[in-house]
N, C-alpha and C positions, 0 to 999 in steps of 0.2 A: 494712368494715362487715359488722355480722352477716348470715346471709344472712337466716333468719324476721325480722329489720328491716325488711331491705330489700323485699320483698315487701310488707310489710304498709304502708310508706314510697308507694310508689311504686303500689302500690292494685292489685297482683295477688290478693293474699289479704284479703278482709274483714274479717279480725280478726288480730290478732299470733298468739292461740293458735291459730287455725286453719293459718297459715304456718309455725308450730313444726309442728303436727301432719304438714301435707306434708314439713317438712324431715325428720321423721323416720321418715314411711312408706316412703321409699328409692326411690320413683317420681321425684325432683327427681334432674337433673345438673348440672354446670354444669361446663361443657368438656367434656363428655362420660363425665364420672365420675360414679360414684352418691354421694349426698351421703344421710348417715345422721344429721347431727344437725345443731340447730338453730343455731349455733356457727360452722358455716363462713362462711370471709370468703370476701366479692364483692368484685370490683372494675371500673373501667371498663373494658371491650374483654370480660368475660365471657358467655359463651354460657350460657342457663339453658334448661332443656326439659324436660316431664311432660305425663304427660297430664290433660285435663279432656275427661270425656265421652269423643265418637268420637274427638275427633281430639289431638294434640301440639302444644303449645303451645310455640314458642318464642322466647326473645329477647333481644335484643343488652344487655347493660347499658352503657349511655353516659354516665354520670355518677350521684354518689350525695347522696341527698336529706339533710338535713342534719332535717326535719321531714315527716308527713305534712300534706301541703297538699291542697288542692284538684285534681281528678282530671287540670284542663287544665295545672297542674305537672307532677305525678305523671306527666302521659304524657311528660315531656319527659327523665325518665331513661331511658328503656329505647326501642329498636327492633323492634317486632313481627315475627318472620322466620316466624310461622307459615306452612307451605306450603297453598298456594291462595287466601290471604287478599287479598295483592295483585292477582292473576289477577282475584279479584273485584269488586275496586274499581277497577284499570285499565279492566273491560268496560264497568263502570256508567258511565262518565265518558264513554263513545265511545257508548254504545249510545243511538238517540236515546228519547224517552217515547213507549209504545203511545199509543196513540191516546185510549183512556179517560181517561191518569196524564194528556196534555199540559197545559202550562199557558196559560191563557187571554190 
Protein backbone atom coordinates (compact mmCIF):
# COMPACT_ATOMS: atom_id res chain seq x y z
CA UNK A 1 0.00 0.00 0.00
CA UNK A 2 1.04 3.45 -0.62
CA UNK A 3 2.56 4.86 2.31
CA UNK A 4 0.65 8.83 2.23
CA UNK A 5 -2.48 6.14 2.12
CA UNK A 6 -1.72 4.56 4.65
CA UNK A 7 -1.24 7.20 7.09
CA UNK A 8 -4.05 9.07 5.97
CA UNK A 9 -6.08 5.17 6.25
CA UNK A 10 -5.18 4.63 9.60
CA UNK A 11 -5.61 8.48 10.92
CA UNK A 12 -1.73 9.43 11.53
CA UNK A 13 -2.12 12.21 9.07
CA UNK A 14 -5.47 14.41 8.83
CA UNK A 15 -5.76 14.81 5.43
CA UNK A 16 -4.01 12.49 2.37
CA UNK A 17 -2.35 15.95 1.15
CA UNK A 18 -0.93 16.59 4.36
CA UNK A 19 0.67 12.79 4.47
CA UNK A 20 1.93 13.25 0.96
CA UNK A 21 3.57 16.42 2.21
CA UNK A 22 5.36 14.50 5.16
CA UNK A 23 6.24 11.70 2.82
CA UNK A 24 7.97 14.09 0.85
CA UNK A 25 9.55 16.38 3.47
CA UNK A 26 12.13 13.29 4.13
CA UNK A 27 11.59 13.52 7.96
CA UNK A 28 9.30 9.93 7.51
CA UNK A 29 11.38 6.36 7.68
CA UNK A 30 10.23 3.35 7.55
CA UNK A 31 12.84 0.66 8.49
CA UNK A 32 14.99 3.04 9.14
CA UNK A 33 15.45 4.72 5.66
CA UNK A 34 14.55 8.15 4.67
CA UNK A 35 11.35 7.96 2.51
CA UNK A 36 11.19 10.95 -0.08
CA UNK A 37 8.03 10.31 -1.89
CA UNK A 38 4.69 9.72 -1.43
CA UNK A 39 4.73 6.27 -3.51
CA UNK A 40 6.58 4.13 -1.24
CA UNK A 41 5.00 0.87 -0.22
CA UNK A 42 4.18 -0.17 3.52
CA UNK A 43 3.69 -3.33 4.60
CA UNK A 44 2.82 -5.39 7.69
CA UNK A 45 5.90 -5.84 10.19
CA UNK A 46 7.08 -2.15 8.90
CA UNK A 47 8.57 0.32 11.41
CA UNK A 48 7.64 4.03 10.46
CA UNK A 49 9.22 7.09 12.55
CA UNK A 50 9.36 11.27 12.18
CA UNK A 51 9.06 13.63 14.29
CA UNK A 52 5.89 15.84 15.43
CA UNK A 53 6.79 18.55 17.79
CA UNK A 54 9.41 17.44 20.63
CA UNK A 55 9.43 14.31 20.42
CA UNK A 56 9.56 10.97 17.58
CA UNK A 57 6.81 9.28 16.77
CA UNK A 58 6.86 5.67 16.08
CA UNK A 59 5.10 2.74 14.86
CA UNK A 60 4.81 -0.78 14.14
CA UNK A 61 2.40 -1.28 10.98
CA UNK A 62 0.23 -4.42 11.72
CA UNK A 63 -2.00 -4.71 9.15
CA UNK A 64 -3.39 -2.66 6.14
CA UNK A 65 -6.61 -0.72 6.02
CA UNK A 66 -8.57 -1.46 3.00
CA UNK A 67 -10.71 2.07 3.78
CA UNK A 68 -10.45 5.03 6.25
CA UNK A 69 -12.78 4.13 8.97
CA UNK A 70 -13.47 5.17 12.30
CA UNK A 71 -10.23 6.09 14.52
CA UNK A 72 -11.14 2.83 17.06
CA UNK A 73 -10.40 0.77 13.50
CA UNK A 74 -7.91 2.95 12.36
CA UNK A 75 -6.01 2.27 15.77
CA UNK A 76 -6.08 -1.46 15.14
CA UNK A 77 -3.43 -1.12 12.23
CA UNK A 78 -0.53 0.16 13.64
CA UNK A 79 1.45 -0.43 17.28
CA UNK A 80 2.48 2.87 18.98
CA UNK A 81 6.24 2.21 19.89
CA UNK A 82 6.78 5.82 20.76
CA UNK A 83 9.46 6.02 23.64
CA UNK A 84 8.04 7.04 27.02
CA UNK A 85 4.50 6.69 25.99
CA UNK A 86 4.00 3.29 27.51
CA UNK A 87 6.18 4.24 30.70
CA UNK A 88 3.31 6.50 30.95
CA UNK A 89 0.40 4.75 30.92
CA UNK A 90 1.81 1.66 32.72
CA UNK A 91 2.47 4.43 35.79
CA UNK A 92 -1.10 5.68 35.43
CA UNK A 93 -2.83 2.35 35.82
CA UNK A 94 -0.44 1.48 39.30
CA UNK A 95 -0.59 4.96 40.58
CA UNK A 96 -3.41 5.29 43.00
CA UNK A 97 -5.85 8.98 42.60
CA UNK A 98 -4.56 12.09 44.74
CA UNK A 99 -6.81 12.56 47.01
CA UNK A 100 -8.73 15.70 45.21
CA UNK A 101 -9.08 13.23 41.54
CA UNK A 102 -10.52 10.13 43.94
CA UNK A 103 -13.67 8.67 43.10
CA UNK A 104 -16.52 8.85 45.42
Amino acid sequence: MRLDKFLWFARLAPSRSQAQDLCESRRLRIDGRVVDRASALVRAGSVLSWPRGDEIIVVRVEGLPERRGPYVEARGFYTDLTPGRQAVTMAAQHDPLPEGLALA
